[in-house]
PAVO-57619 format. One record per residue (C-alpha): residue number from 1; residue in three letters; x, y, z. Coordinates in steps of 0.02 Angstrom, whole numbers, plus 50000, padded with zeros to 5 digits. Layout:
N
  miba  nutor   east  north     up
   NUM    Ala      X      Y      Z
...
//
This chain:
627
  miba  nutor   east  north     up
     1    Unk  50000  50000  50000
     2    Unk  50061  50160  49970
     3    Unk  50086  50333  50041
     4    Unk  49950  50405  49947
     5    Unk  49834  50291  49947
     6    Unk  49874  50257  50160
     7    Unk  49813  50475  50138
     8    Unk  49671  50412  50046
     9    Unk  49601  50297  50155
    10    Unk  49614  50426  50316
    11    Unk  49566  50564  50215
    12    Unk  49386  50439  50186
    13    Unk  49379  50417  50380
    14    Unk  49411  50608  50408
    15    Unk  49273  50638  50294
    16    Unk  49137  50516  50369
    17    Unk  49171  50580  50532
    18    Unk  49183  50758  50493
    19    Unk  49004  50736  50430
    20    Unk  48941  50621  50557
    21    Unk  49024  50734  50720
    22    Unk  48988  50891  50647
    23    Unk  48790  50882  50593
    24    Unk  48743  50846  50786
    25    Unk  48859  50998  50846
    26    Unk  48782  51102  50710
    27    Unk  48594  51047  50729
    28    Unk  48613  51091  50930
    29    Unk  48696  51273  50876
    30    Unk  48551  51304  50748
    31    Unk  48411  51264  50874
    32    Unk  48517  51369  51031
    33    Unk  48533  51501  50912
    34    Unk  48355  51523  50862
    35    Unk  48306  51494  51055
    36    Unk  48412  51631  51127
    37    Unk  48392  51773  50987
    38    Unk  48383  51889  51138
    39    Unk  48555  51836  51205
    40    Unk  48707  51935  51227
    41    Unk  48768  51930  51035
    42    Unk  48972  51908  51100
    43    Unk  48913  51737  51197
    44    Unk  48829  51683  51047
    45    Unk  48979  51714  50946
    46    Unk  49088  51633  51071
    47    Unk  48982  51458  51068
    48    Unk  48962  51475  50902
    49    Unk  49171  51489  50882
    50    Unk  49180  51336  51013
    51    Unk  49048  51238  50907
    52    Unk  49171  51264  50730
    53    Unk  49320  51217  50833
    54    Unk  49244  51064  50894
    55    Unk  49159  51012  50720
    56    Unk  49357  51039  50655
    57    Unk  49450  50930  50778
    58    Unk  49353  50801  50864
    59    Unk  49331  50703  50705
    60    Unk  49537  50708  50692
    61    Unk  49549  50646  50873
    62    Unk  49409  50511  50853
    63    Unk  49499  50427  50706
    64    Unk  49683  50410  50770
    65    Unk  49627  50384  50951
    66    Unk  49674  50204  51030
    67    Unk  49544  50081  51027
    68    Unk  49524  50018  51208
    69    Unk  49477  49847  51250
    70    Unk  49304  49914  51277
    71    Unk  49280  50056  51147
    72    Unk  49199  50229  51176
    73    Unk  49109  50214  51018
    74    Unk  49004  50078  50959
    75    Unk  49133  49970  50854
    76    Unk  49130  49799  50756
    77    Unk  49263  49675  50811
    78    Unk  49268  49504  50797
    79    Unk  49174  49368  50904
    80    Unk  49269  49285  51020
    81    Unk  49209  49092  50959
    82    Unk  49235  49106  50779
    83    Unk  49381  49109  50687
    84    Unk  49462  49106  50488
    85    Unk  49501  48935  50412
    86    Unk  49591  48895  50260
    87    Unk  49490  48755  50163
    88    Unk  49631  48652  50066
    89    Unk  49608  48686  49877
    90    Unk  49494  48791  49914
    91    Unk  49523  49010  49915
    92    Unk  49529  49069  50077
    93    Unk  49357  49104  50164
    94    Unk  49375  49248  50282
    95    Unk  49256  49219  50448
    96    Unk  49136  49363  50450
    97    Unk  49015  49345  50594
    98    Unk  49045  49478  50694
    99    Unk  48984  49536  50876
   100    Unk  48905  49700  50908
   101    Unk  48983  49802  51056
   102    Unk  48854  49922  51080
   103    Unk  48708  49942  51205
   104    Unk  48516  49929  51094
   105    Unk  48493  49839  50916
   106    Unk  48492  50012  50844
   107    Unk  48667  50067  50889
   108    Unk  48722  49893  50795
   109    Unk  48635  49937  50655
   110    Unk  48702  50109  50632
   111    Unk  48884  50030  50639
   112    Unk  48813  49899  50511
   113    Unk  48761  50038  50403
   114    Unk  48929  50134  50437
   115    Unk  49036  50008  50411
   116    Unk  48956  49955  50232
   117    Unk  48992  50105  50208
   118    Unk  49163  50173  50254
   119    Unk  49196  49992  50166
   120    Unk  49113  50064  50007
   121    Unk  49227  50214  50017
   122    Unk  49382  50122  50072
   123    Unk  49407  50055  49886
   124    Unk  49568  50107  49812
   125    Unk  49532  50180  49650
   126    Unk  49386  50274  49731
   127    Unk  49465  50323  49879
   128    Unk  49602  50388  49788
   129    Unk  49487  50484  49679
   130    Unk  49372  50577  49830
   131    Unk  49570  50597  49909
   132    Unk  49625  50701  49747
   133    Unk  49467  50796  49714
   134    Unk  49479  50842  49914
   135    Unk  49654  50885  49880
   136    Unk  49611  50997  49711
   137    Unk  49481  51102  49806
   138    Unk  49569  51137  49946
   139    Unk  49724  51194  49850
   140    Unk  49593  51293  49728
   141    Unk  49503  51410  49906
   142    Unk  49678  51426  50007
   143    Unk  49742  51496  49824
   144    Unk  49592  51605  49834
   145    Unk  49637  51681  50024
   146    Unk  49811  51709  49973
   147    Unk  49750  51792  49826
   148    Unk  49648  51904  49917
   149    Unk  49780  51950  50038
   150    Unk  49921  51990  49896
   151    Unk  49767  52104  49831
   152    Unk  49738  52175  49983
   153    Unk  49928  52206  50010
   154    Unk  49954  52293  49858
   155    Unk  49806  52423  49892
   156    Unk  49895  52443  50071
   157    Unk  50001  52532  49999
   158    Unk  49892  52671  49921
   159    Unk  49818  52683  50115
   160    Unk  49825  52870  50203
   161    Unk  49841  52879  50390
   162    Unk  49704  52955  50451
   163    Unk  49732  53146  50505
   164    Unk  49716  53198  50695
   165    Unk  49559  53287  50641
   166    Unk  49487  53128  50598
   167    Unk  49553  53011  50720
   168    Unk  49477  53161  50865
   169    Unk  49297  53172  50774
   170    Unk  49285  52981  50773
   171    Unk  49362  52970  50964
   172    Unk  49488  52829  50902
   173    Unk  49601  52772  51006
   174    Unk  49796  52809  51001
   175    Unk  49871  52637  51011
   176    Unk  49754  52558  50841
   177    Unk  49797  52599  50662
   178    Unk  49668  52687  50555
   179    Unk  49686  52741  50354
   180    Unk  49587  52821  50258
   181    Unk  49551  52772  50065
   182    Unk  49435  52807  49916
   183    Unk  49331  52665  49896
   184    Unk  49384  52542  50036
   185    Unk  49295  52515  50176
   186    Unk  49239  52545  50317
   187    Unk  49319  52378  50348
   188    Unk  49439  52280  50476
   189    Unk  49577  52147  50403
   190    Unk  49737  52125  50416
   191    Unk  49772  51928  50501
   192    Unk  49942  51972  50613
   193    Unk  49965  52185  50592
   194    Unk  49756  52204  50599
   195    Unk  49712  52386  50537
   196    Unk  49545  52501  50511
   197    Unk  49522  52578  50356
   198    Unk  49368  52700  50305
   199    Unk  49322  52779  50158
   200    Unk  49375  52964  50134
   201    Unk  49203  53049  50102
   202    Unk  49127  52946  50271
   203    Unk  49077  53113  50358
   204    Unk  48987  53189  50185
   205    Unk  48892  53026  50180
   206    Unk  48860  53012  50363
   207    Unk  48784  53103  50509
   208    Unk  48937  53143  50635
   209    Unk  48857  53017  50762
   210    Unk  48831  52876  50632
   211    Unk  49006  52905  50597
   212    Unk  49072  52842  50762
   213    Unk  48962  52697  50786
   214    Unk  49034  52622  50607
   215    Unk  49204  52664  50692
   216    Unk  49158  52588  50864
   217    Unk  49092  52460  50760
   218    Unk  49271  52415  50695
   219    Unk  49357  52442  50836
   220    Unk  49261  52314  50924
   221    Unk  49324  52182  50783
   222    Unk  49497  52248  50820
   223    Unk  49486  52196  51014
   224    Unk  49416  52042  50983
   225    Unk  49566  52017  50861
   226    Unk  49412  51971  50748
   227    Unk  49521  51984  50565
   228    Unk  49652  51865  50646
   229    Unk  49516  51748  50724
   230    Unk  49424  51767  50545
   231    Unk  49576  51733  50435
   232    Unk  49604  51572  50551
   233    Unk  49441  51473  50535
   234    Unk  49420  51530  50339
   235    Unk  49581  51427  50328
   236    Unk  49527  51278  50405
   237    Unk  49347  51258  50340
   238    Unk  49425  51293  50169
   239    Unk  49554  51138  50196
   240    Unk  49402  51039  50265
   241    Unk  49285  51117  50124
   242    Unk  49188  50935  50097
   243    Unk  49095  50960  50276
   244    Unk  48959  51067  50270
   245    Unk  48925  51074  50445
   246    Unk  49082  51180  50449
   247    Unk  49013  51287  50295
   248    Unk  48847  51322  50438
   249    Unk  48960  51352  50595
   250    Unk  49088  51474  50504
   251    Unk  48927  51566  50425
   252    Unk  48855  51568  50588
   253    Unk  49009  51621  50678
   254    Unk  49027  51773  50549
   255    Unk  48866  51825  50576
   256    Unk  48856  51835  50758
   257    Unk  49028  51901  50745
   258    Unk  48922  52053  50660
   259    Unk  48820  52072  50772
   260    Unk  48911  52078  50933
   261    Unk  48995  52215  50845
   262    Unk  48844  52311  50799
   263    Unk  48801  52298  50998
   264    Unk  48945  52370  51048
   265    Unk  48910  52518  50929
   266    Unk  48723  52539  50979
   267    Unk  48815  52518  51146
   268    Unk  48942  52645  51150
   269    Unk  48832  52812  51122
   270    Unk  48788  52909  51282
   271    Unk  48627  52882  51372
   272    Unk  48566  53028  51308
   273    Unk  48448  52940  51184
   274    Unk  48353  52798  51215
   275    Unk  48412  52616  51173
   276    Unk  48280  52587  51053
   277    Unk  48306  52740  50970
   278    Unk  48502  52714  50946
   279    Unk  48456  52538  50874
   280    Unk  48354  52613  50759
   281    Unk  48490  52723  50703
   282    Unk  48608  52621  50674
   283    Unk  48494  52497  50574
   284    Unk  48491  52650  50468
   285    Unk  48658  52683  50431
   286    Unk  48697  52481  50417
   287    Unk  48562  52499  50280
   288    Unk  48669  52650  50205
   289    Unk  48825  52579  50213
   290    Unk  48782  52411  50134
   291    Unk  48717  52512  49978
   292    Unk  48851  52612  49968
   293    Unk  48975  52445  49972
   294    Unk  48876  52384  49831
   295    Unk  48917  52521  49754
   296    Unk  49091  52502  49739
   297    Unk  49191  52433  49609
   298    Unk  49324  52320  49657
   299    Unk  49252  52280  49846
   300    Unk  49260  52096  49807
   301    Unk  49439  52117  49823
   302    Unk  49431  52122  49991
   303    Unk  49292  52074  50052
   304    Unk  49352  51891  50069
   305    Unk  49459  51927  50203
   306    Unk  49389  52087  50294
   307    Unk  49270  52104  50439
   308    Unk  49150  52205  50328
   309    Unk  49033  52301  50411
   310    Unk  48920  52348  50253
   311    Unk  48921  52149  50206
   312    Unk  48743  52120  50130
   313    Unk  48764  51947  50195
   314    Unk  48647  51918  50362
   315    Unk  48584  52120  50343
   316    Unk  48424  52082  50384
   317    Unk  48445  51970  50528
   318    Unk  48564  52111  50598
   319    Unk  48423  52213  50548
   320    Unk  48298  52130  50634
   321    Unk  48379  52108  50800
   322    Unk  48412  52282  50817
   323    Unk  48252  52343  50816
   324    Unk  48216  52170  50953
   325    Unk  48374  52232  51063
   326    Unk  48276  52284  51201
   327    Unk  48200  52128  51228
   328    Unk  48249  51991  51359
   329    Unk  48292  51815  51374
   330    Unk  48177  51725  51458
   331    Unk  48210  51591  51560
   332    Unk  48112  51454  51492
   333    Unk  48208  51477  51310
   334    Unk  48359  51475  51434
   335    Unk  48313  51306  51485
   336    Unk  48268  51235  51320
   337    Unk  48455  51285  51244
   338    Unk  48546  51217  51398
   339    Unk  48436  51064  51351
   340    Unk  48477  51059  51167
   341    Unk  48673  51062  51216
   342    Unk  48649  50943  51320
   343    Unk  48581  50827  51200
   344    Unk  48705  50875  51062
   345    Unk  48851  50840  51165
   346    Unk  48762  50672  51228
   347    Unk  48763  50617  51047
   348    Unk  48922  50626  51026
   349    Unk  48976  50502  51151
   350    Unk  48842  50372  51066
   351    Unk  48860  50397  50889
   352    Unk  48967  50257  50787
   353    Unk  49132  50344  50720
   354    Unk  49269  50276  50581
   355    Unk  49438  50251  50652
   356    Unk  49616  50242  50545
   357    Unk  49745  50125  50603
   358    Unk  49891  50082  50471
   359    Unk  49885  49912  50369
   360    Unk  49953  49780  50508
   361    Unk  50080  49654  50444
   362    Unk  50033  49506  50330
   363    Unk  50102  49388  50431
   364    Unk  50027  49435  50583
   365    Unk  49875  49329  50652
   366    Unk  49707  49432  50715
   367    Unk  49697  49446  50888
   368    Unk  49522  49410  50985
   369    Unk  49421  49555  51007
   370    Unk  49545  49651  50879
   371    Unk  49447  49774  50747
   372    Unk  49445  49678  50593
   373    Unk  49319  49789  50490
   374    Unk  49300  49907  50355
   375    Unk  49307  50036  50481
   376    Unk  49481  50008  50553
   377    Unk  49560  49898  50437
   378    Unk  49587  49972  50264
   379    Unk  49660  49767  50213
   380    Unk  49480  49706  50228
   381    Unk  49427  49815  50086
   382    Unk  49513  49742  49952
   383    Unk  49431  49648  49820
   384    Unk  49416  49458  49847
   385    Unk  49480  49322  49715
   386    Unk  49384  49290  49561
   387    Unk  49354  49111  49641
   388    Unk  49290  49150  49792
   389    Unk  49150  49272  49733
   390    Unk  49104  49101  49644
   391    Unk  49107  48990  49795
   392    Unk  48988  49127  49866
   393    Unk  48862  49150  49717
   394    Unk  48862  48942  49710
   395    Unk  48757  48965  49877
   396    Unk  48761  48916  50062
   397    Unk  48696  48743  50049
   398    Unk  48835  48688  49923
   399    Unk  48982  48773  49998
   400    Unk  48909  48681  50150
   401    Unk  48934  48522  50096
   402    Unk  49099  48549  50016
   403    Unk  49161  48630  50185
   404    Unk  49094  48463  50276
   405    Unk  49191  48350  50145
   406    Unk  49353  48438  50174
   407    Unk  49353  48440  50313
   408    Unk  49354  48272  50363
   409    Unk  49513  48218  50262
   410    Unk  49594  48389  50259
   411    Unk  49745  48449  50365
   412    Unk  49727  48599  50481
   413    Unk  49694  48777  50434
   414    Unk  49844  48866  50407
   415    Unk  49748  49028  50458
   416    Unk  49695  48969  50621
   417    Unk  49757  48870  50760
   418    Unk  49592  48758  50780
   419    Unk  49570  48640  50660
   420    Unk  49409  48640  50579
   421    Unk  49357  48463  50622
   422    Unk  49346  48486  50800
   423    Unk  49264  48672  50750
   424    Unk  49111  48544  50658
   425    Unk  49119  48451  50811
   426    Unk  49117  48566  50959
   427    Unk  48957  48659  50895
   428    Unk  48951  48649  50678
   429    Unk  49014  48829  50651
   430    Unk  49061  48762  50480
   431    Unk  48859  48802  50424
   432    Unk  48876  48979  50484
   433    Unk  49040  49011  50414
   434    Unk  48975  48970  50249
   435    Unk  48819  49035  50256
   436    Unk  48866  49213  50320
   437    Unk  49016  49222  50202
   438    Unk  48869  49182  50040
   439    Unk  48761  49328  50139
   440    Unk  48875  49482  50220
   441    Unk  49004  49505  50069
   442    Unk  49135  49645  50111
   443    Unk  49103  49694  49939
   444    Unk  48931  49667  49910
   445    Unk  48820  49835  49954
   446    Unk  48635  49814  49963
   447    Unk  48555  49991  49971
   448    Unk  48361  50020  50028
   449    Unk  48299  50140  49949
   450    Unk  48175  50255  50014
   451    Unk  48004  50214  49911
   452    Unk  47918  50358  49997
   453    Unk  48031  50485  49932
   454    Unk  48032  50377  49744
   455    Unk  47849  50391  49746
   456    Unk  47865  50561  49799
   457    Unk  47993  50601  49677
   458    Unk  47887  50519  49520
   459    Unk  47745  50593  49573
   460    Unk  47820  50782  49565
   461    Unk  47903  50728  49381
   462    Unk  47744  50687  49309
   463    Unk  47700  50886  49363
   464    Unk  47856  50949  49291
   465    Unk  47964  50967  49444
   466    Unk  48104  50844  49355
   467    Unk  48293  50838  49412
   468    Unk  48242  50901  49614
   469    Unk  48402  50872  49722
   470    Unk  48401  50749  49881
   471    Unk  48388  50912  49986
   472    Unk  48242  50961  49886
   473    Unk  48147  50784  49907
   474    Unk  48177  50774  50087
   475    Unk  48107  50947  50118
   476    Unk  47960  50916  50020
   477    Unk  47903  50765  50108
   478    Unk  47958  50860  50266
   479    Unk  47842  50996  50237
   480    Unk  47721  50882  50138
   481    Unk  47728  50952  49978
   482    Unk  47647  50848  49865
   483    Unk  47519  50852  49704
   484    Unk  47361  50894  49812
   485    Unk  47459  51040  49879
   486    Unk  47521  51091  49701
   487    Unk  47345  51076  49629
   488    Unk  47313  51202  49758
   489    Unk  47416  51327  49724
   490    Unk  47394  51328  49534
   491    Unk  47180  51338  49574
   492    Unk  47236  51480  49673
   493    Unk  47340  51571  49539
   494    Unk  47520  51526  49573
   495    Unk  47551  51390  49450
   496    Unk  47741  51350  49392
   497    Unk  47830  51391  49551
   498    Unk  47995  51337  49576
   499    Unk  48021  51177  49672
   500    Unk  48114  51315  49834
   501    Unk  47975  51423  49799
   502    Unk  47867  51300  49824
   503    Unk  47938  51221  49993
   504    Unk  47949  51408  50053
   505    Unk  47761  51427  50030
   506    Unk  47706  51268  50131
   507    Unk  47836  51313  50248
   508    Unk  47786  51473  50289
   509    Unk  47572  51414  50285
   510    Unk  47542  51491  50119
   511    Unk  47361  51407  50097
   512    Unk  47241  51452  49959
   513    Unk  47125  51524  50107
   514    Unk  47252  51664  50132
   515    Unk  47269  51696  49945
   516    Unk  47074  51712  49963
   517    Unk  47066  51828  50112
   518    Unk  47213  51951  50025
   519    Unk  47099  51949  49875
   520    Unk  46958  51996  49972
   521    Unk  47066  52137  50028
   522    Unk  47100  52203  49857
   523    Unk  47280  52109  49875
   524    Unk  47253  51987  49710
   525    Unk  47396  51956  49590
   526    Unk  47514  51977  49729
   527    Unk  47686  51898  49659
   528    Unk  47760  51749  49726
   529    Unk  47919  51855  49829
   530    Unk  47775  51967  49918
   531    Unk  47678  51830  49950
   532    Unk  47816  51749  50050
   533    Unk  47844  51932  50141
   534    Unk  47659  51936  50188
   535    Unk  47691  51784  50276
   536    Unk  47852  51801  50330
   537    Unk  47805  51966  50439
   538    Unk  47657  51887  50491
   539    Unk  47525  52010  50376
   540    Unk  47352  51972  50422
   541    Unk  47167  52026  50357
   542    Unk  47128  52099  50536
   543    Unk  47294  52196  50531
   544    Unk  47240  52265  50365
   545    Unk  47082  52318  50414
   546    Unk  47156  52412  50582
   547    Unk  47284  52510  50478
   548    Unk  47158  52564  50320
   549    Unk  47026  52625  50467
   550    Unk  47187  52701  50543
   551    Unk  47321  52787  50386
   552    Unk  47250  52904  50242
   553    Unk  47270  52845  50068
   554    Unk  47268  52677  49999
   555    Unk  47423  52533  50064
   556    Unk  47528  52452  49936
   557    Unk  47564  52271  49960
   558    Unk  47753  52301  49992
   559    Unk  47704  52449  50098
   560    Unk  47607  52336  50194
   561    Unk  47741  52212  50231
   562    Unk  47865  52366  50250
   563    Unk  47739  52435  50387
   564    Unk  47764  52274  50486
   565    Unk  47938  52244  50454
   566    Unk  47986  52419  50532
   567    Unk  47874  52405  50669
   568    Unk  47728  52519  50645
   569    Unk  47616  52429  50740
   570    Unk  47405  52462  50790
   571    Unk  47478  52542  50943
   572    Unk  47605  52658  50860
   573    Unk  47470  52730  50767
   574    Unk  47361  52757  50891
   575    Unk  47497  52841  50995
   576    Unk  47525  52953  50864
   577    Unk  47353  53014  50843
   578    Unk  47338  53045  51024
   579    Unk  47496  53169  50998
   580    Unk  47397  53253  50853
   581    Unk  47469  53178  50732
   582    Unk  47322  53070  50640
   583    Unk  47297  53052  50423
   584    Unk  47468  52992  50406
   585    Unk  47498  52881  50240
   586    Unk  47590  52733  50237
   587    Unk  47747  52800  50172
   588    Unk  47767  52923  50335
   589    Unk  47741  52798  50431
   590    Unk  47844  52698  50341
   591    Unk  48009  52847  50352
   592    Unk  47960  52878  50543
   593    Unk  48013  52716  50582
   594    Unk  48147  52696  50458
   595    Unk  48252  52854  50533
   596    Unk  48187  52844  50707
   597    Unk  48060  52941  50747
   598    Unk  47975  52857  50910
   599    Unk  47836  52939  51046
   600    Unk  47994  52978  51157
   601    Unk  48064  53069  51025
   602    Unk  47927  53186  50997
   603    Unk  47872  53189  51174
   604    Unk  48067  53266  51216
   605    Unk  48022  53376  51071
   606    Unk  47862  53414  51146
   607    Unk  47953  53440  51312
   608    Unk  48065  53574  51240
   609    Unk  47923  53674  51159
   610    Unk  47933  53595  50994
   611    Unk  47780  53569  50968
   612    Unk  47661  53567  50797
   613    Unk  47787  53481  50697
   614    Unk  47731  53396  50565
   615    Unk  47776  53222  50502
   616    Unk  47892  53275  50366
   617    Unk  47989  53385  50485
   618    Unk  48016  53248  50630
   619    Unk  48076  53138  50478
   620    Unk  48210  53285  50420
   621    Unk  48271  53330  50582
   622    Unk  48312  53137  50616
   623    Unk  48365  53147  50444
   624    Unk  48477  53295  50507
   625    Unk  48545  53204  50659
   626    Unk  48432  53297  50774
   627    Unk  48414  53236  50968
//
């Protein structure tokens, strides 16, 4: 065996486990993160960051571990009454009952299923081949982040220092770099020598107090050594590319990464102004920023390896949680993540894993209770003689009898120590020998296919929905998506959706009885994306029917879902008319709580003497930075 192909067949248990370890880790971290959305945005980051690290390693650890006498993980060895025997004239028939070491009937059967498996895998040629397209990708992304830091080198260069005037208006620091540039930024990068770099015309596009959140915003990532700790996992889910519970836990990681960095900037303005209102604010300029980065030419140079505040990527979740920030954790959500964790980290210690150990020598005899399977031994994976996969097709009855006849005038097994009379004699293991070796081939792979999802998948191809992925199936049966359901839909107007579009509709309750009551409304012809948005920010008949009795002027569909996006609730309205201001359309409404204009604010106004401002002028003076 060689080098390469010794890489090939731990690259195959490296994959398998990277899969099998990291899905668990990343199912808990999805669930925790959607149960604690009120959390403290660093902690999230910081379990997130444990969750990739542990996704990265453990399945390294797993595989060259020892394997003690008793293993950790559910493993296949050998049972301690059978052994190999060498039938004279005969190819060699390898013994493979085997004994389960696990604790229900459904742990042995995963290991079953695993080993078949990592067995499948294990060939050489194939092996080999998975090994070198592994090998091609990685080589393909790391050349891509070295790429992008010679590009972001070279602009370096082109950097300005930012000017004491600058550096005092935005209250930065002494001891941290900052440069200023044309197009870049405002961005943090830089893996060992981290710097901050902003665009030049910043304060014409920004209000002085925007201004220093974005900056407190990227001198956060700077403290956290964020680029560094950024630069670090990109490398290593890049080299491990082929697990895409990595893929999850790095996006994850980046986005709460964000966010904890957006707190600190909501977090660093005086209490003058209320949270809510700051939050606002800064959803505002996030907003501004991201357009203006998609603006720019030549962004993508950099934006690979920057902590990039304007990154479109996540916006709306940042978005979103912002304008939540005042609200708490409860403890019952509490309970349910510590749960979840829990029962993540339990899995671990049950689930069947694929260990490496290097081809033993070919002389050497198996011990008892040594791991002779597909998932240890990379030997046991080769392909058998032509003339044994006959002696196995002839069936068990005949091999049987041939076994029998052998074995009463042949001379002892040269692969065993016990002869294989006294084996027929002390309890006939001869008849299971043969019969197991006819049934549980190491080469032979008997898939079950799932007829639910090949019904499933027939049915959608006689509607058109031909070529769906395994992702796609397994979400439509999920969500039961089916004919009846399509039928539906097209009765109800939306025929020819896309096979996401239409897993996004069930998912999100899209029913032709809802398509009726927005029709009712005057809402018909709505298109498939504002559909989704209806439901997505919860848009219902009676909430329609409070804001028409409530805002002059008719409401556009994606004013409607804009109204409930940016919070303009019943109550909101109804607060405003009480403070004089009543026949407001949807687009003031709409502006008031885009830049910020809550009750407090206009009751301070109001406090001051302010009063009789109209809606247009609260919008320009929060427009104008106005307190």
């Amino acid at each position: 065996m060689t080098y390469y192909s010794e890489l090939a067949f731990f690259f195959i248990r490296i994959a398998v486990n990277l899969i099998l370890i990291g899905t668990p880790i990343s199912v808990g971290i999805f669930i925790v993160l959607r149960l604690t959305r009120a959390a403290a945005p660093r902690a999230r980051y910081l379990l997130t960051l444990i969750a990739f690290l542990a996704a990265a390693v453990l399945p390294f650890v797993v595989a060259v571990a020892p394997t003690a006498e008793t293993p950790r993980h559910p493993t296949i060895v050998e049972s301690s009454n059978t052994s190999s025997a060498t039938i004279p004239g005969e190819p060699h028939i390898q013994a493979p009952q085997i004994e389960i070491l696990s604790q229900s009937e459904r742990s042995a059967t995963s290991v079953k299923l695993l080993d078949s498996m990592v067995r499948f895998l294990s060939r050489s040629s194939l092996s080999m081949g998975l090994f070198t397209v592994w090998l091609v990708g990685a080589c393909l992304l790391l050349g891509r982040e070295a790429a992008s830091h010679f590009q972001v080198a070279r602009a370096r260069r082109q950097w300005i220092p930012a000017s004491a005037n600058i550096r005092e208006r935005l209250s930065w620091p002494k001891d941290k770099r900052l440069f200023v540039d044309n197009e870049f930024g405002p961005c943090a990068l830089g893996v060992l020598n981290s710097v901050v770099v902003i665009p030049a015309r910043l304060f014409e596009e920004l209000s002085p107090g925007a201004a220093q959140q974005i900056a407190r915003h990227e001198l956060d990532h700077l403290r956290w050594r964020d680029p560094f700790v950024h630069a670090a996992m990109r490398i290593v889910h890049v080299s491990l590319w082929p697990s895409a519970p990595l893929w999850y836990l790095a996006r994850a990681t980046g986005l709460e990464r964000e966010a904890a960095s957006d707190r600190a900037a909501v977090n660093s303005i005086p209490g003058r102004l209320q949270p809510d209102i700051v939050a606002i604010e800064y959803a505002s300029t996030l907003i501004a920023i991201a357009r203006r980065c998609a603006r720019v030419e030549g962004r993508q140079t950099h934006a690979w390896v920057a902590t990039d505040v304007g990154n479109e990527s996540g916006l709306n979740d940042r978005v979103r949680r912002l304008m939540t920030a005042s609200s708490r954790l409860t403890g019952t959500r509490l309970s349910l993540a510590f749960v979840t964790l829990l029962i993540s980290a339990s899995s671990l210690v049950v689930l069947p894993v694929a260990r490496f150990e290097s081809k033993p020598d070919e002389n050497s005899k198996p011990q008892r209770g040594q791991p002779q399977t597909g998932l240890t031994d990379p030997t046991l994976v080769e392909a058998e003689p032509v003339k044994d996969q006959l002696d196995k097709s002839a069936g068990p009855s005949s091999l049987k009898s041939r076994s029998l006849s052998k074995a009463q005038d042949g001379p002892e097994s040269t692969a065993s120590p016990t002869r294989l009379d006294t084996i027929v004699e002390d309890g006939g293991s001869a008849l299971p020998i043969a019969s197991s070796t006819a049934t549980d081939s190491t080469n032979t792979i008997q898939p079950v296919p799932d007829l639910q999802l090949e019904i499933l998948k027939s049915q959608m191809a006689a509607l058109g929905y031909k070529d769906l992925t395994s992702r796609q199936l397994t979400d439509m049966r999920a969500y039961a998506v089916g004919p009846a359901y399509v039928a539906e839909m097209a009765d109800s107007g939306y025929s020819g959706l896309s096979a996401d579009m239409l897993i996004k509709f069930k998912w999100l309750a899209v029913s032709s009885s809802y398509i009726r009551e927005m029709r009712a409304l005057g809402y018909d012809n709505l298109s498939p994306q504002t559909m989704v948005r209806f439901r997505e920010y919860a848009v219902s008949s009676d909430y329609i029917r409070q804001m028409r009795s409530r805002i002059s002027g008719s409401i556009g569909a994606e004013q409607m879902a804009s109204l409930l996006f940016y919070g303009a609730s019943i109550e909101f309205v109804d607060k405003l008319k009480q403070m004089g201001y009543a026949n407001l359309n949807a687009g003031q409404l709409i502006s008031m709580r885009l830049q910020g204009v809550s009750i407090a604010f206009i009751e301070n106004l109001q406090a001051q003497g302010r009063k009789g401002l109209s809606a247009d002028e609260l919008i320009a003076m929060r427009l104008r930075g106005s307190n």
